[in-house]
Each structure stands twice: as structure tokens, then as C-alpha cells.
C-alpha positions in Angstrom: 0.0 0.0 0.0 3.0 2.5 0.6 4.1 1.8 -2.3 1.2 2.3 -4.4 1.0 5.9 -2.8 4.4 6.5 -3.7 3.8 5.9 -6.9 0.8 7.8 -7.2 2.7 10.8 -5.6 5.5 10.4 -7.8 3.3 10.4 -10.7 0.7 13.2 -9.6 3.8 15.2 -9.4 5.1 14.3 -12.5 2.1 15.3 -14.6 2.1 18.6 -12.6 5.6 19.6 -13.5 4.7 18.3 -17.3 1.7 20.7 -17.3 3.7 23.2 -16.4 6.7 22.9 -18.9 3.9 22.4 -21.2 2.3 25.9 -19.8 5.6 27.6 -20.6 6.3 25.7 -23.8 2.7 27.6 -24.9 3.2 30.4 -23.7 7.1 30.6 -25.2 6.0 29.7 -28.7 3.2 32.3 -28.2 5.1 35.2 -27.7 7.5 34.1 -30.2 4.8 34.0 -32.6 3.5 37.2 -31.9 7.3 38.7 -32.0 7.8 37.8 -35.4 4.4 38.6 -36.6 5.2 41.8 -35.7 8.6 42.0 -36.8 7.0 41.4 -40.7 4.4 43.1 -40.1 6.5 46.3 -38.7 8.5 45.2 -41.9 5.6 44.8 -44.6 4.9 49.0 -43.5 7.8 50.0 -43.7 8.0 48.3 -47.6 4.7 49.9 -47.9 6.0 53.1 -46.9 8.8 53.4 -49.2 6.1 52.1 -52.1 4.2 55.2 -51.0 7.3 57.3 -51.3 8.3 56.1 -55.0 4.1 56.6 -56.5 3.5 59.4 -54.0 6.2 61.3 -52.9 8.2 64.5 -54.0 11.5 64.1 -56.1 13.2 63.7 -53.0 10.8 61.4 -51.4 10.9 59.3 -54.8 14.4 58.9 -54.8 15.1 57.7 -50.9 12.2 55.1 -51.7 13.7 53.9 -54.5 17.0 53.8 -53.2 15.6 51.7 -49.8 13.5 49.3 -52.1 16.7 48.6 -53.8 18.6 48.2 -51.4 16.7 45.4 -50.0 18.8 41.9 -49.9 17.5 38.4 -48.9 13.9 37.7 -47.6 13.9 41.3 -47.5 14.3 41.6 -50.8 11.6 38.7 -51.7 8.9 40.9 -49.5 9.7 44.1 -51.7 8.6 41.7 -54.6 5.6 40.3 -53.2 4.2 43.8 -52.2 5.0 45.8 -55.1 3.2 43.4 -57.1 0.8 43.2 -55.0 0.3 47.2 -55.4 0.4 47.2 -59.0 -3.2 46.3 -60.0 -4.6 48.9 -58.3 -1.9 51.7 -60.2 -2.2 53.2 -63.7 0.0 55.6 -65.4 3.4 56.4 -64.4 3.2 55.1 -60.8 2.8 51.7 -62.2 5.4 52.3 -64.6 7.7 53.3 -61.7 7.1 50.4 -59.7 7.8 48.1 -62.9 10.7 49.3 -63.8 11.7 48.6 -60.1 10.5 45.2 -60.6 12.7 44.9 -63.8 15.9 46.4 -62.5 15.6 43.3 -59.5 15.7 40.8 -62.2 11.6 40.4 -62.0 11.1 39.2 -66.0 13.4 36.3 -65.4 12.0 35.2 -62.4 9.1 35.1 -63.6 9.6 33.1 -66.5 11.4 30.6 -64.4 7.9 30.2 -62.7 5.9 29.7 -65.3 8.1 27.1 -66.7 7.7 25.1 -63.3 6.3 21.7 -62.6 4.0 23.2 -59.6 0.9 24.6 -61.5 0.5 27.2 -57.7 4.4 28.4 -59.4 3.3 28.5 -62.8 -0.2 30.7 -61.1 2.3 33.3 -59.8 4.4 33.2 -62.9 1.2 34.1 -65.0 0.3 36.9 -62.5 4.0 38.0 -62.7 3.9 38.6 -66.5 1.0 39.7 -66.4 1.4 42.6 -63.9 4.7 43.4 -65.9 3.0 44.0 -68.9 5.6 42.5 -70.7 3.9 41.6 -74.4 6.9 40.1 -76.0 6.0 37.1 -73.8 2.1 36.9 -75.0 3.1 33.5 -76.8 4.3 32.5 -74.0 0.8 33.2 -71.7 -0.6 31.9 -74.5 0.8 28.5 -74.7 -0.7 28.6 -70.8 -4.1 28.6 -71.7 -3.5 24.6 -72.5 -2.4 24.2 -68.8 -3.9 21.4 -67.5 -4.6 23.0 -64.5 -7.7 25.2 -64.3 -6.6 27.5 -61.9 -3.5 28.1 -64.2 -5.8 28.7 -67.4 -8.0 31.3 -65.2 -4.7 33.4 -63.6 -3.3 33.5 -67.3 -6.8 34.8 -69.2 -6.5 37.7 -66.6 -3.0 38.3 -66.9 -3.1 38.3 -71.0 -6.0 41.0 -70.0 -3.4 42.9 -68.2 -1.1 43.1 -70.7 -3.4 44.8 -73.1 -2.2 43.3 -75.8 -5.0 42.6 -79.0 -2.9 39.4 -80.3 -4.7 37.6 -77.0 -8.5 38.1 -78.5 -8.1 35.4 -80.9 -6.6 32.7 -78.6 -9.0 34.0 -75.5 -12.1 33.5 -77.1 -11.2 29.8 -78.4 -10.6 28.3 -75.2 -13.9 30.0 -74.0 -15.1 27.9 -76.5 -13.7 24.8 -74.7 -13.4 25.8 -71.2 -16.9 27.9 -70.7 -16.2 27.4 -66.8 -14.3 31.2 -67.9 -16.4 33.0 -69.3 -16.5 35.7 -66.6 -12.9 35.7 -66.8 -12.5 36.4 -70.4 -15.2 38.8 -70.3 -12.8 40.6 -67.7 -9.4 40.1 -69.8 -11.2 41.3 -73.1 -12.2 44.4 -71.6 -9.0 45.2 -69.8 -7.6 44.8 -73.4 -9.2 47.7 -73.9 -10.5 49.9 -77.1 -7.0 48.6 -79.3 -9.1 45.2 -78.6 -12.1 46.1 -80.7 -10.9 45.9 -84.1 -9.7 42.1 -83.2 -13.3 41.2 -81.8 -15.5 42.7 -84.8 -12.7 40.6 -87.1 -14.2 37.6 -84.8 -17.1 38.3 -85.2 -17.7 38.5 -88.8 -15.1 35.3 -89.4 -17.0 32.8 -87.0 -20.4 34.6 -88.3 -19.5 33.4 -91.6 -18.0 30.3 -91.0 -18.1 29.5 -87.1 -21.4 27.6 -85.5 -21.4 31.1 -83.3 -21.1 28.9 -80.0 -17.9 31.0 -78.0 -18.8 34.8 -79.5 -21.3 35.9 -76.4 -17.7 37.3 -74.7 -16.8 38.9 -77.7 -20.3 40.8 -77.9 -20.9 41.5 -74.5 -17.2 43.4 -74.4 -18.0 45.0 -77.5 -21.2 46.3 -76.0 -19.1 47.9 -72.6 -16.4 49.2 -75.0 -19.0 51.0 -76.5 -17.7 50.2 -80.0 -19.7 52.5 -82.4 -18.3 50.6 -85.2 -19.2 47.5 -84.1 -23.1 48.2 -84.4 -23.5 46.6 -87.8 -21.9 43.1 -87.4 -23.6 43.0 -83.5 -26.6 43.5 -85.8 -26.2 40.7 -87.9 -25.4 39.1 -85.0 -29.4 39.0 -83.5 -30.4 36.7 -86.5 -27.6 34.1 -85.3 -28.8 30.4 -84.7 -26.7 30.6 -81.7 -29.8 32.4 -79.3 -27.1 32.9 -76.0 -25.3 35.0 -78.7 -27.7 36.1 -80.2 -29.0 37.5 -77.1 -25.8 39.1 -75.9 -25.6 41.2 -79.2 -29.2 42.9 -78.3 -27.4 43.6 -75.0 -24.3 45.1 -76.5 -26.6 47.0 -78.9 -28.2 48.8 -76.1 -25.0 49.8 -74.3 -23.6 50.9 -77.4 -26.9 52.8 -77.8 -26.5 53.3 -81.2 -30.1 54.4 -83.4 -29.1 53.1 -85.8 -29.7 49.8 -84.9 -33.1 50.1 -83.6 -34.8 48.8 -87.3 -32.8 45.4 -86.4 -33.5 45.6 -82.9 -37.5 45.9 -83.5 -37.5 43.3 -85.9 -35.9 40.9 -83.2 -38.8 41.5 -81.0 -40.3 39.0 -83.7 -37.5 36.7 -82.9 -39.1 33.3 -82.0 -36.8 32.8 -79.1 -37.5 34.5 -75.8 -34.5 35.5 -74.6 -33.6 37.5 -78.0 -37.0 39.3 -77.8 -36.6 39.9 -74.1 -32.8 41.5 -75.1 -34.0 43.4 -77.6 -37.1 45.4 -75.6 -34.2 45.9 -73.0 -31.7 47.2 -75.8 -34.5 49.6 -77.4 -35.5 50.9 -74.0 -31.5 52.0 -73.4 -31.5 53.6 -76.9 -34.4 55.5 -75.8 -36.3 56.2 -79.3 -40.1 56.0 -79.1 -39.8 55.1 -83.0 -40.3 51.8 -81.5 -42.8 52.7 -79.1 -45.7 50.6 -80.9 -43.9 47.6 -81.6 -42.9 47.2 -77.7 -46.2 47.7 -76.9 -47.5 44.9 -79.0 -44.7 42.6 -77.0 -45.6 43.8 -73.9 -49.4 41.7 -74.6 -47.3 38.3 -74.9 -47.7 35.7 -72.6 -43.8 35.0 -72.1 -43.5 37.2 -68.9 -39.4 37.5 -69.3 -39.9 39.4 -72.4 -43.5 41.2 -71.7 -41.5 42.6 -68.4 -38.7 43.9 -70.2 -40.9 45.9 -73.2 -43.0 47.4 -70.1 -39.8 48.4 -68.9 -38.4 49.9 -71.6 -41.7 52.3 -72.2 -41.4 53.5 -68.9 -37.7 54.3 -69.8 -38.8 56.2 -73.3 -40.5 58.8 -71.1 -44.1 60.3 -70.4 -45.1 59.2 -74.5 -44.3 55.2 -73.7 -46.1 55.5 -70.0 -49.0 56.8 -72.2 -48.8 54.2 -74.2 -47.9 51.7 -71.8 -51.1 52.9 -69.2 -53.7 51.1 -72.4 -52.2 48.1 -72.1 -54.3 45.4 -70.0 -51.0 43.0 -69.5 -50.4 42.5 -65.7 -46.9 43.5 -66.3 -47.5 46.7 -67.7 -49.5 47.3 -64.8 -46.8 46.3 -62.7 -44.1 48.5 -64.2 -46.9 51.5 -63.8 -46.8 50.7 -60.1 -43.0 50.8 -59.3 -42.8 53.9 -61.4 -45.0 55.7 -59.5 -43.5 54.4 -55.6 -39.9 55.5 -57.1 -41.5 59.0 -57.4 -40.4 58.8 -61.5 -43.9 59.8 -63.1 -43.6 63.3 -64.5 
């Protein structure tokens, strides 16, 4: 019996001194932890500082930050990397150009091409992003040959970085693997319209090619950036577009049509309201009510007495947008939906 308290002392007092090397151990790595989290984080605003310094500052100011950022060696050096690029997609102008020529000067361009060339799709991710956010369009065939990554989080980084780069040449090759891959359409409706206005001869070429020879099946990007661009010139083939077998696209032209809001396209616009399929009708009232011409008054009226509520919603919508003349007009109409539109006109205070 003595012996078994023994024991039991020995070992109550064992597993109280273990608890409490176990209590320090804690509270060691704890305060460790939290002492280098602040250390990089102390670190991270002083890189952010100098950032500041070379986009914001005076000459002076410029010229120290550029000198510090530069001066940075090691891990130090990989966290002037990581923030700068960070920073860049949110700068235009010569503050970007500032910061990228930083980038270049540390060797940046190489290192990124050594990423992308990697056998770990997450390096081949921050490769893409790399080249991307350098803006570097000599390397477009490169970003291209990306989009066969068989990795899809690889295909997505590099459709957004070949947006970045603003280079037309990526159109082409953007809108075929939306084609294949329609898990990215967003993101090649983002990358086309970063490509900006340069972008929209390349699309209407698209356009009119597949029109003529295509089945139509991966344009709806092409239109739906032609629409935000505003493309003026792109009215007539967006036109031809509404007749396409394809409805999605044919849709999306209607859409673009009315962004562009161009008058000219309102005789093919009201003769899509004829358009068997519902979504092209329903496309078209919305485009003809952005245009804002009560030329086509009448013929939105007659589509607002359909029995397809999608489309008889959008033409009562689109009177209401033509002015007091279309709430006239729309005020004979006995369709529930007109009546509806009538209503949430009048609680947003918009009858005049």
C-alpha cells in the first residue's frame, strides 16, 4: 500500500511539472509567434512606406524610396517583390510604370519566366500573374501556350493576366478556349475588356469570321465586351449578329446594342422583338429601351401583350424608360406586367 502511494505521488507530481513545462512551452512559442508577426508586419509597412514614397512622394521622397526598395537583400528583398506586385493592379500611369521598372531592375522578368516554366501549377499561377502585372507583351506566346495548362486555376490566372497586358494578339486565342473551357467566361469577359479599345478591331474581325463560317457557339464574350467598349463601329456586325442560330449570342448582341446605344440599330432591334426565341425578344425590348427612341414605341407595346412574362416585363420596362409618351402608351395596355411597371414607377416618385 505504501508503495502504491508512492507511486501515485510520484506520478501526480510528475504530470504537474509536465503541465507546467507544457504551460511555458505555450506560452514561449506564443510570444514568439506574436514577436515575429510583428517583426514582418513592422516590416511589410515600412516596404509599404517606401512604395508610398516612389508613387506618391516628392522628387526627393521618390528617390530615398527607390534607393531603400533597392537596397533590400534576402527575404527582405523577396517581400519588396511580393508587395510591389501586389500594389500594382490597383496603379495606372506612371506610378505603375515606376514600380515596374523597379521590378525589372531586380531581375523580376526572369523570375518570372522561371515560374511559369515550373512543374508546380501554384508556381506557374504566380508566374502568370507576374507577367502579367509586368506588362511585358513580347511574352504573349508565352501566356498563350498557358491557356492549354492542365490545371484550371492556371488557365483562369493567365486569361487575366493576358487581359493585363493589353495586348489585342490575346483576343483570338481567349475567345477559343472559351469555347472549350466555358467554366471562364467571366474571366474572359474581364481580360477582353481590360484589353481595352485597341481590342475592338480584333473582336469585330471575330465576329464576322465565325459569323460566316463559325457555328457562333464562343462569340457571347466577344459581344458583351463589344457592348461595354462602346464600339460605335461594331453596331453593324452585333446586328447581324441577332439573326444568329446561336440564341445565347444572339441574345448578348441585343445587350451590347443597347449599351452601345446606337439608333441606328433600332430597325434590327424591332425586328428581333419578332424573334421566336424569348431571350432574343426579351434582349432586344431591354436594348430599345437603353436607346431611348419612341420610334419603337408601338412595336414594344405589342410585346408587352405576350404571354412570355421575361420578355413582356422587359418591353414594359423599356416604355417606362422612353418617357411620359411610352407610360401613355404603356397605361392602355391590360398585361399585368405593364401594370406592374406603372406601379414601381409611380412608388420610385419617376412619373412626371
Amino acid at each position: 500500500m505504501d508503495g502504491f502511494l508512492w507511486f501515485s505521488w510520484v506520478l501526480l507530481v510528475g504530470f504537474a511539472v509536465l503541465s507546467v513545462v507544457l504551460l511555458v512551452v505555450l506560452v514561449v512559442v506564443r510570444a514568439l509567434r506574436d514577436l515575429f508577426a510583428r517583426r514582418r508586419a513592422r516590416a511589410a509597412d515600412e516596404v509599404r512606406a517606401h512604395i508610398f514614397e516612389v508613387v506618391m512622394g516628392e522628387d526627393d521622397d521618390a528617390a530615398r524610396g527607390r534607393a531603400a526598395l533597392a537596397a533590400a537583400r534576402g527575404r527582405a528583398a523577396d517581400r519588396v517583390e511580393q508587395q510591389v506586385f501586389e500594389m500594382l493592379p490597383k496603379l495606372r500611369g506612371e506610378s505603375r510604370a515606376e514600380l515596374v521598372g523597379l521590378l525589372m531592375a531586380r531581375g523580376a522578368e526572369q523570375r518570372a519566366l522561371a515560374l511559369v516554366g515550373s512543374r508546380s501549377s501554384v508556381r506557374r499561377c504566380r508566374g502568370a500573374f507576374q507577367l502579367g502585372m509586368l506588362g511585358l507583351t513580347q511574352h504573349v506566346p508565352r501566356l498563350v501556350r498557358l491557356l492549354r495548362d492542365r490545371h484550371f486555376l492556371v488557365r483562369r490566372v493567365t486569361v487575366r493576366a493576358l487581359g493585363a497586358m493589353g495586348d489585342p494578339r490575346a483576343v483570338r486565342p481567349l475567345l477559343l478556349l472559351g469555347e472549350h473551357d466555358p467554366r471562364l467566361t467571366r474571366d474572359l469577359v474581364f481580360a477582353l475588356d481590360r484589353l481595352g479599345p485597341d481590342a475592338a478591331p480584333e473582336l469585330r474581325s471575330v465576329l464576322l469570321e465565325e459569323m460566316t463560317h463559325g457555328d457562333h457557339l464562343h462569340l457571347d464574350p466577344a459581344a458583351v465586351v463589344l457592348g461595354l467598349l462602346a464600339d460605335r463601329p461594331s453596331v453593324d456586325v452585333l446586328a447581324q449578329g441577332l439573326g444568329s442560330p446561336n440564341p445565347s449570342f444572339a441574345g448578348a448582341c441585343a445587350e451590347a446594342l443597347g449599351r452601345i446605344g446606337a439608333p441606328e440599330a433600332i430597325p434590327a432591334l424591332t425586328e428581333a422583338l419578332l424573334d421566336l426565341r424569348p431571350n432574343v425578344r426579351a434582349g432586344a425590348a431591354h436594348a430599345l429601351g437603353s436607346i431611348g427612341s419612341s420610334v419603337a414605341a408601338a412595336s414594344l407595346l405589342d410585346v408587352v401583350d405576350e404571354e412570355e412574362p421575361q420578355v413582356s416585363r422587359q418591353a414594359a420596362q423599356a416604355l417606362i424608360e422612353l418617357g411620359p409618351g411610352g407610360r401613355r402608351m404603356l397605361a392602355t395596355s391590360s398585361s399585368p406586367y405593364a401594370v406592374e411597371a406603372m406601379a414601381l414607377e409611380a412608388i420610385r416618385g419617376g412619373r412626371s
